[in-house]
MARLO-285250 format. One line per 3 residues: number of its first residue (from 0); their letters; for each residue x negated, y, z of C-alpha. Coordinates in nm, 3 decimals. Layout:
NUM = a = X Y Z  ...
END
This chain:
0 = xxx = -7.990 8.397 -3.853  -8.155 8.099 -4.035  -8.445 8.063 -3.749
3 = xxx = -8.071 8.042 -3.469  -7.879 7.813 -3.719  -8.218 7.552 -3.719
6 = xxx = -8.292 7.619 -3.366  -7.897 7.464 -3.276  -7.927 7.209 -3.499
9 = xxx = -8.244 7.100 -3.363  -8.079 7.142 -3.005  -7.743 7.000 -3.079
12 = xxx = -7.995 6.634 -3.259  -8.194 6.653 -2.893  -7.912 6.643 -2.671
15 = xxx = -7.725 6.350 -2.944  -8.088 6.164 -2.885  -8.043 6.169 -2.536
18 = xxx = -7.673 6.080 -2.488  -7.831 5.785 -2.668  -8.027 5.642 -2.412
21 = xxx = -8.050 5.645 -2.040  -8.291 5.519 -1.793  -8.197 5.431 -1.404
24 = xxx = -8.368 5.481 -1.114  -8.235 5.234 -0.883  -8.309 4.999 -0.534
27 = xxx = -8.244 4.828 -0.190  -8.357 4.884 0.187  -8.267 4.653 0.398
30 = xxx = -8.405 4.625 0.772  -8.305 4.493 1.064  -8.417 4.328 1.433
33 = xxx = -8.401 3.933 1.396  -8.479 3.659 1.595  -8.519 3.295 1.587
36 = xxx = -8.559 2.976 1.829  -8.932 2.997 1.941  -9.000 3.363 1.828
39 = xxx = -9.019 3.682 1.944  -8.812 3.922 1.774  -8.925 4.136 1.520
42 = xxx = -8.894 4.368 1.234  -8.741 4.203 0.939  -8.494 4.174 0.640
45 = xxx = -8.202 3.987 0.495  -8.207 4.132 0.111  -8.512 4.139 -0.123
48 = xxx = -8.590 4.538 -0.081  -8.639 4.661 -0.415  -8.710 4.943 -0.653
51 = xxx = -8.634 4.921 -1.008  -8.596 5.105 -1.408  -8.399 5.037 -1.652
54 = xxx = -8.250 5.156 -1.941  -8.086 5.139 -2.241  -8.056 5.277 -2.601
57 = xxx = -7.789 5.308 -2.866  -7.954 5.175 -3.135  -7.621 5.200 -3.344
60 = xxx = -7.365 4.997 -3.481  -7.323 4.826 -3.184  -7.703 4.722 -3.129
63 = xxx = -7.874 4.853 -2.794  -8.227 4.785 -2.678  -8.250 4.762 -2.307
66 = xxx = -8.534 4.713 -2.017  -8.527 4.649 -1.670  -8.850 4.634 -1.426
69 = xxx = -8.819 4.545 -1.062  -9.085 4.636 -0.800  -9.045 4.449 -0.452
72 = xxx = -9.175 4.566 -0.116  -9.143 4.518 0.268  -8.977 4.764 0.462
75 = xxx = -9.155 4.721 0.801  -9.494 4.795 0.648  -9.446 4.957 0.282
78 = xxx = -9.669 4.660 0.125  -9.619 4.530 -0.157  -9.373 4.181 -0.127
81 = xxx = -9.648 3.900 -0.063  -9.970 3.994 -0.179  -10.001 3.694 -0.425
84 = xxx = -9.695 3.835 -0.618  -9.667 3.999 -0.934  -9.638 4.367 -0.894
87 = xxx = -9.269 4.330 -1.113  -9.184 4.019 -0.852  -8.831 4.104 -0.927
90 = xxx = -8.789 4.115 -1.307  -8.994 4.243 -1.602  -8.778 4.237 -1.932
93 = xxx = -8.719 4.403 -2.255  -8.459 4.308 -2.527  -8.156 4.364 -2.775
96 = xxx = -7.763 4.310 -2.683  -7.500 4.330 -2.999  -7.225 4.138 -3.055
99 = xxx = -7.409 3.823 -3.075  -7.460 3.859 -2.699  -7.814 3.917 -2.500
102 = xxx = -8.169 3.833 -2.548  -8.480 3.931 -2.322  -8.831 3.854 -2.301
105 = xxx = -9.017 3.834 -2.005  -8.988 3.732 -1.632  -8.653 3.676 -1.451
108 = xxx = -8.425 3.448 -1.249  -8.276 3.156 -1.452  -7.951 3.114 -1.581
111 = xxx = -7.891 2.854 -1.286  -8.001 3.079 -1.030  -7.862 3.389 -1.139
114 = xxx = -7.518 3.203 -1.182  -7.508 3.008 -0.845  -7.583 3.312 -0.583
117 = xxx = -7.146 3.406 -0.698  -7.024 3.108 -0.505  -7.274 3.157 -0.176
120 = xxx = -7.072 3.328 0.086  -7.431 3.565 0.171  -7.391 3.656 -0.238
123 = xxx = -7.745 3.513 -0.301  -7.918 3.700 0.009  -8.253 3.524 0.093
126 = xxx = -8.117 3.613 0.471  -8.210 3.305 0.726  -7.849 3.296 0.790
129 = xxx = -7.761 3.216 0.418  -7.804 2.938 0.194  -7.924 3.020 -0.150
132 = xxx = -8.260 2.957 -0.070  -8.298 2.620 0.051  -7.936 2.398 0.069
135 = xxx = -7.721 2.582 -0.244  -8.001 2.467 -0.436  -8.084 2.134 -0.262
138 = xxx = -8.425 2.269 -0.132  -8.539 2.346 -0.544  -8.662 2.688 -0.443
141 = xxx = -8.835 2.564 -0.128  -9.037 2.188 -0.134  -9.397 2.166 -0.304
144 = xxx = -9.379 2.103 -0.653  -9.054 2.252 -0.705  -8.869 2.550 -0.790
147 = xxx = -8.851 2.724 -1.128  -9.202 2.789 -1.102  -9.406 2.550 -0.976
150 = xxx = -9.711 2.618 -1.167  -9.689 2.945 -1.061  -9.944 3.160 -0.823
153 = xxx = -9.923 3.037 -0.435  -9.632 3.240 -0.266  -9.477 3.327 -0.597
156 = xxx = -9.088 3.295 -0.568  -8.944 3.001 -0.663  -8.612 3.121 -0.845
159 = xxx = -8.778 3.273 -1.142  -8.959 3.188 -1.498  -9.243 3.400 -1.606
162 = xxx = -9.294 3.399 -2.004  -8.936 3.292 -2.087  -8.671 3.359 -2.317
165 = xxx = -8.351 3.464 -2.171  -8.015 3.429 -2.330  -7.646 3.521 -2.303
168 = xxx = -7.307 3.443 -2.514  -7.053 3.720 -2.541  -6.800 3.623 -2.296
171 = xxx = -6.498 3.413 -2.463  -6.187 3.398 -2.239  -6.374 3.434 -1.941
174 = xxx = -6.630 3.165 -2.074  -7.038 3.244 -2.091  -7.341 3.020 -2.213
177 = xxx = -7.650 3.094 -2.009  -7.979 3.001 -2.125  -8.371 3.037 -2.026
180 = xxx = -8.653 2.845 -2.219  -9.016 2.875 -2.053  -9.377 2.810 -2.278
183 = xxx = -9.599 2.571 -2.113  -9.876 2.859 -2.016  -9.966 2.849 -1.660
186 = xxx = -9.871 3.080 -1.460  -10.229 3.092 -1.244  -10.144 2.815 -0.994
189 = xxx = -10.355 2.785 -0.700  -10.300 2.441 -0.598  -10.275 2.076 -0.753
192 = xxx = -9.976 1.879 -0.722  -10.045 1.520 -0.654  -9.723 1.435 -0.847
195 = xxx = -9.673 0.977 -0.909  -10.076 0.917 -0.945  -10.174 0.717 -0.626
198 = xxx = -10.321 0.853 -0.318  -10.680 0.906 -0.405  -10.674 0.896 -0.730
201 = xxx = -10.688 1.325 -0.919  -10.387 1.514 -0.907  -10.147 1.501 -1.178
204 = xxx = -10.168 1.831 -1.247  -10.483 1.983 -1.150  -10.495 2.380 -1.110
207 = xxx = -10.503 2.576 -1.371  -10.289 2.320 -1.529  -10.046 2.360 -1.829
210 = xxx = -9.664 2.258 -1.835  -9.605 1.899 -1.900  -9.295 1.979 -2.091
213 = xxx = -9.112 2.316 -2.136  -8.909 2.404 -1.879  -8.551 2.530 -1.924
216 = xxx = -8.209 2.606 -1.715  -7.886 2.590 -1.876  -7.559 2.736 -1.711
219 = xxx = -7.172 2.804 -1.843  -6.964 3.007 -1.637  -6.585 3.118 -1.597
222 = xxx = -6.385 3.333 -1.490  -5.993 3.394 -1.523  -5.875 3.667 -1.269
225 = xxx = -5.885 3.476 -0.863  -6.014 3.134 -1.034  -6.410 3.075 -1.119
228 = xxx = -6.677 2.823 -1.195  -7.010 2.704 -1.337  -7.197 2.411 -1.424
231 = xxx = -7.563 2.409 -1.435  -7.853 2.210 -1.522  -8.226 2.299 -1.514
234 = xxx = -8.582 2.120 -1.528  -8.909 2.296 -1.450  -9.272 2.302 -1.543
237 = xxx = -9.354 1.994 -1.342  -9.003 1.788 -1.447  -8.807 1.820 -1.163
240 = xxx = -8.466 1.882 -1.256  -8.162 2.009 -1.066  -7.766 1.959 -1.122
243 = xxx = -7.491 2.227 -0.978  -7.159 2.258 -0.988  -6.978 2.556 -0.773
246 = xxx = -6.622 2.713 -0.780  -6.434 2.986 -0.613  -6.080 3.101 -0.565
249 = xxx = -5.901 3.404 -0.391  -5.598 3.227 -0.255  -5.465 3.593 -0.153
252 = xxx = -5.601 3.971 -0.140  -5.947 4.003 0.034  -6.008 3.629 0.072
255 = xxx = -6.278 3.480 -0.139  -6.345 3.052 -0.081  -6.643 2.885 -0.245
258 = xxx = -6.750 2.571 -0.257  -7.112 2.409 -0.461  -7.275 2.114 -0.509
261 = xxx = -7.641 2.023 -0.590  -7.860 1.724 -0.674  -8.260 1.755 -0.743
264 = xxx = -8.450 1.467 -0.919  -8.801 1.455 -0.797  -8.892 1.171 -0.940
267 = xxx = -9.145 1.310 -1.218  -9.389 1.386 -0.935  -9.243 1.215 -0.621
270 = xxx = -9.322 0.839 -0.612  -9.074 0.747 -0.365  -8.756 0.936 -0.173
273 = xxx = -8.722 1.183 -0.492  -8.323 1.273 -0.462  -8.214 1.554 -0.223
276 = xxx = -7.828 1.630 -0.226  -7.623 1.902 -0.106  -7.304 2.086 -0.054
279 = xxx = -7.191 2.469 0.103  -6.848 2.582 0.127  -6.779 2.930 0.264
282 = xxx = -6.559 3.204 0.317  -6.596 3.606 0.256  -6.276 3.792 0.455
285 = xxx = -6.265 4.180 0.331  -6.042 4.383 0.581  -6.015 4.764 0.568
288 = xxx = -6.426 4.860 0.563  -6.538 4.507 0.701  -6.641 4.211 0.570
291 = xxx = -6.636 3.874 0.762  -6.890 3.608 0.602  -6.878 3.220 0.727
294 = xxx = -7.047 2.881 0.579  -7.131 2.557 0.640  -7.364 2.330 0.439
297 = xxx = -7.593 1.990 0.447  -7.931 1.876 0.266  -7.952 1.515 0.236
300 = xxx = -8.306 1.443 0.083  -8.393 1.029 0.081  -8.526 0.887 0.355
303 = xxx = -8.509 1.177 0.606  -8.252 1.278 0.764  -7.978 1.579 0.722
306 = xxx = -8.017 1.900 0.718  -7.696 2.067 0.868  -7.618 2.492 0.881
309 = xxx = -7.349 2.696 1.033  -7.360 3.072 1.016  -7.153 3.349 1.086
312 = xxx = -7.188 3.726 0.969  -7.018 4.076 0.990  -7.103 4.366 0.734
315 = xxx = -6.950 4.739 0.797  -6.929 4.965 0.508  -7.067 5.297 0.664
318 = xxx = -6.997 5.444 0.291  -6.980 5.317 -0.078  -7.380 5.245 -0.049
321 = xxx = -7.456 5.191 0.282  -7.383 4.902 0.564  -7.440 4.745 0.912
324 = xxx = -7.451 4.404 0.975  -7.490 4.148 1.205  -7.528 3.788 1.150
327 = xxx = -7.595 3.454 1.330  -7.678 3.051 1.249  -7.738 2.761 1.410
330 = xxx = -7.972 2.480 1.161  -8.033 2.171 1.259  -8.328 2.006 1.065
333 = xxx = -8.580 1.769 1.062  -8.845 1.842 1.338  -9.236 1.869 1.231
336 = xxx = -9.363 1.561 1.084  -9.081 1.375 1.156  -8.815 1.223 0.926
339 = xxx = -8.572 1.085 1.145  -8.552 1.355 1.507  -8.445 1.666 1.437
342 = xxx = -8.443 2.017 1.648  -8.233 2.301 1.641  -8.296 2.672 1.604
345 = xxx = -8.087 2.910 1.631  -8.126 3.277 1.423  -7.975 3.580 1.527
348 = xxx = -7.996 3.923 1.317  -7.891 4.270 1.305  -7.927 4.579 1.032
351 = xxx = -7.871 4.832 0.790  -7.862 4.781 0.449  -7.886 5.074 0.154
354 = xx = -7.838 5.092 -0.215  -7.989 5.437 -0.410
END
């Protein structure tokens, strides 16, 4: 009787333990047939396929510890995402949340870019049709030298810190404080930036190169039922820094406008012509088990001319988890080596998208 009593008590402590914690399998596949101006068309995607863990545990009053790894792939071939990539390309974190709000160590997007991709009418999708990537963040993530990782292995993304320290408030009245602080390691860059030294003279930083200053991103967002916002500010490894302000409003059930604005400062490693500007507004129309998606945007860097974008998309919700979609753009930009004729190319795209 003893031996039964200790044997459920034992049992009844296991199965407590595990209500405690929980880990999550979790990912995206995305593929589709795209094609663009000058191409053939071929296999491709408009979402970062993904397969991630994560998990949390009750560590009691109200203190959790929490995880979250993300593995990234491409769906046409099964590789690994870019083979210069770190094998978590997506995240790599570990940390505490309580009521003083959420800290994590590790590799992640920034507290600019993870706030910005809410007022993008593609939601953040790296899809040629959207405009996170290049004008939402006035080409940050895209030209040499800058991104949030600049110092970082060829091909790495752009949108991320490696060896940071990530922060978030509790959220007060629909207010949040967002905050990431790099070290100056390097993150195994594989090519110098020239940066303000003169033509001929050795690169400003050489590779291998350390930080010249710790980089950090600061954001504050809000949100109060159909109204939102955020402010941003951020500055990399190599001192380029980057302003944004974005909002959003539902005027009336299923109708979602957003509007952003960007500025980058170049100037650290850019002699001359080191200001891009920008601005997206855009539209997301939810009807019945359809979507409608629709922006416009420009990129005005000095001393070449502007970048303009139109697209137009359509997303079908086959169930809760899994969509069609079609999409199409039309970007003019500057032509190859040229700062003042541009060319235009069109991009047209088709595919299923599924969440597990």
């Amino acid at each position: 009787m003893k031996k039964s009593l200790v044997a459920l008590a034992l049992l009844g402590a296991f199965a407590g333990a595990q209500a405690q914690s929980s880990v999550t399998i979790y990912g995206t596949l995305d593929a589709g047939v795209s094609k663009k101006t000058g191409t053939t068309a071929a296999i491709g995607k408009r979402d970062n396929n993904k397969l991630g863990f994560k998990g949390v545990e009750d560590l009691g009053n109200g203190l959790k510890a929490l995880f979250q790894l993300e593995i990234r792939y491409e769906p046409d071939t099964g590789t690994l995402e870019s083979g210069t990539r770190p094998l978590f390309q997506g995240q790599s974190r570990v940390g505490l949340q309580g009521g003083f709000g959420t800290v994590r160590l590790g590799r992640g997007l920034t507290a600019f870019q993870e706030s910005i991709t809410a007022f993008e009418p593609w939601n953040g999708l790296p899809s040629v049709a959207g405009f996170q990537t290049d004008l939402q963040v006035a080409g940050y993530a895209t030209a040499f030298g800058s991104g949030s990782d600049p110092l970082g292995p060829a091909g790495n993304s752009g949108n991320r810190m490696s060896n940071a320290l990530f922060y978030n408030t509790p959220v007060f009245s629909g207010f949040q404080l967002n905050a990431t602080l790099g070290t100056k390691e390097n993150g195994g860059s594989a090519s110098a930036i020239q940066g303000r030294n003169p033509v001929g003279t050795p690169a400003q930083y050489l590779v291998g190169s350390d930080a010249s200053a710790n980089p950090y991103s600061l954001s504050g967002t809000y949100n109060n039922g159909p109204f939102a916002a955020m402010a941003a500010y951020e500055r990399n490894a190599v001192e380029t820094k980057v302003w944004s302000v974005a909002a959003s409003v539902v005027p009336v059930t299923g109708l979602k406008l957003m509007a952003s604005y960007q500025k980058q400062d170049q100037e650290h490693t850019k002699p001359v012509n080191g200001e891009t500007k920008s601005w997206v507004i855009g539209a997301n129309y939810t009807t019945g088990p359809g979507k409608i998606l629709a922006g416009y945007g420009q990129k005005t860097p000095d001393g070449v001319i502007k970048t303009k974008e139109i697209s137009l998309g359509y997303e079908y919700n086959l169930s809760a988890r899994s969509y069609v979609y079609i999409e199409a753009s039309n970007r003019k930009q500057p032509a190859a080596g040229s700062t003042t004729v541009d060319t235009s190319v069109n991009f047209y795209g088709l595919g299923i998208h599924h969440n597990f």
